[in-house]
C-alpha positions, 0 to 999 in steps of 0.5 A: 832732658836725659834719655840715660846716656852717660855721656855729659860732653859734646861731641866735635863740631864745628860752629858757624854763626851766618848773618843771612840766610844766603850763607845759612844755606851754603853752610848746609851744603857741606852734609852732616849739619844741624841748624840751631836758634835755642839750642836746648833740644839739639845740644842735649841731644848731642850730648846724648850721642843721638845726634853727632853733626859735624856743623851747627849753624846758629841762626840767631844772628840773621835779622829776618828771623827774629821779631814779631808780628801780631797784626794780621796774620801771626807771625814768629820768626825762627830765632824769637824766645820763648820768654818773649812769646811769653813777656807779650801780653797782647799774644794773650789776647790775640791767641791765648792757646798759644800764650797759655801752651808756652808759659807751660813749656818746661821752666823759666830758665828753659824759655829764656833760650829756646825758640817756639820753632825749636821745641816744633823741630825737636819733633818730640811727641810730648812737647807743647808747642806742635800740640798748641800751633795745630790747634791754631791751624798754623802753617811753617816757612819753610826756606831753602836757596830753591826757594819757599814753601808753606807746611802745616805745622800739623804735618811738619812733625811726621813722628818721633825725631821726623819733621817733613823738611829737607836737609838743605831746608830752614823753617824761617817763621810759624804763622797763623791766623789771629781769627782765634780769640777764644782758646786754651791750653791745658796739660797734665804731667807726672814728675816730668817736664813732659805731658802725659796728655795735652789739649789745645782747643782754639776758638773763632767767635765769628766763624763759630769753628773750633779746633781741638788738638790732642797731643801726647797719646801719639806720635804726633798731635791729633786735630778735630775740626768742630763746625758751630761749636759755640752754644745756641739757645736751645743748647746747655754748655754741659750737654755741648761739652759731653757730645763734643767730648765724647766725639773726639774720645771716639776718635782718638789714638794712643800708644803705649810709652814710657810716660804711661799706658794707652787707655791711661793716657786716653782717660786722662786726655778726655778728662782734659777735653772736658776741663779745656771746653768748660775753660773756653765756654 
């Protein structure tokens, strides 16, 4: 990850490694500090300047922050890998949008050390893992010694760099419902670890809702809810797949960036929409 900063060092902090979040909380009272579980996004920032705290607080080392939880509700706590996310096959079955979306995310030695709830909280509009989690519906633990509140991941990232969290805040764990049995992830990229334009479409075969997720056009990642999404008798997959895409096309909005134009982006992402439903249906 380079934004063309010539800076290759880090610059002076100090570190801290808490074993509860009782003390992660009180490190964050001193100001001008980050919190860090992989590292990947906020070390490279530093070393790019765009980011100079003078206090990382590494959470990897507070127990109720790691593990896993696949019965009932989802569960992903702050400090689990991505390689684990990725190593667990019963993930697949139970969220394959999921599954697919991090075995995606940038390469294996990447995955070895960065979290599922970092890549959320780099808040970069190209990455996977908000793109993916929106289209799950999925909410974040949002922890602070006040207290703790639920924030949709669909709403946690704000905009480029802007997470709808506090400086005294903590997203302690991602979870969501494993209603959605049925889904993808799919993405197309150019020479770089970022999407050009992503879809994530998460499907419930008992309720028949599917939830597709565009990410990359924009800042943030755009959701569209579809009620009876499945096919009925009467119904081919390819006329359900042209409304449903031709639907969220209508709908969707794109900024020019580095990575392409607009309508570029726009054009790739329906032709996403349709290879993501053909996958599903």
């Amino acid at each position: 990850m380079s934004f063309g900063s010539p800076y290759v060092t880090l610059p002076r902090f100090s570190y801290l490694r808490p074993r509860s979040l009782d003390e992660a909380f009180e490190a964050l009272e001193g100001g001008n500090a980050k919190v860090m579980a992989g590292g990947i996004g906020l070390l490279n920032f530093m070393k790019e300047r765009l980011l100079a705290p003078s206090v990382v607080i590494d959470i990897k080392g507070i127990p109720e922050l790691s593990g896993i939880r696949l019965s009932g509700d989802v569960r992903i706590g702050a400090a689990v890998r991505l390689v684990e996310l990725e190593e667990n096959r019963s993930l697949e079955l139970i969220a394959p949008t999921l599954y697919r979306a991090v075995r995606q995310i940038a390469d294996p030695i990447i995955r070895s050390s960065a979290t599922l709830v970092g890549d959320v909280c780099e808040a970069i509009p190209w990455t996977d893992g908000p793109t993916a989690l929106a289209a799950l519906d999925a909410s974040a633990s949002v922890v602070s010694k006040n207290g703790e509140r639920k924030v949709k991941v669909a709403d946690l990232v704000q905009g480029l760099g802007q997470l709808a969290i506090d400086e005294n805040e903590i997203v302690k764990e991602i979870t969501f419902s494993s209603g959605y049995k049925k889904g993808t992830y799919v993405k197309f990229s150019n020479a770089s670890e970022y999407a050009l334009a992503s879809v994530a479409v998460a499907y419930s075969p008992e309720s028949g809702i599917a939830r597709v997720s565009v990410g990359s056009l924009a800042e943030k990642p755009q959701v569209f809810t579809l009620e009876d999404a499945g096919t009925s008798p009467d119904e081919e997959v390819s006329a359900m797949i042209r409304k449903v895409s031709s639907y969220i096309e209508s709908g969707l909005s794109a900024v020019d960036d580095i990575l392409g134009s607009a309508e570029f982006k726009k054009q790739v992402a329906k032709a996403l929409i349709i290879k993501a439903f053909k996958e599903v249906f």
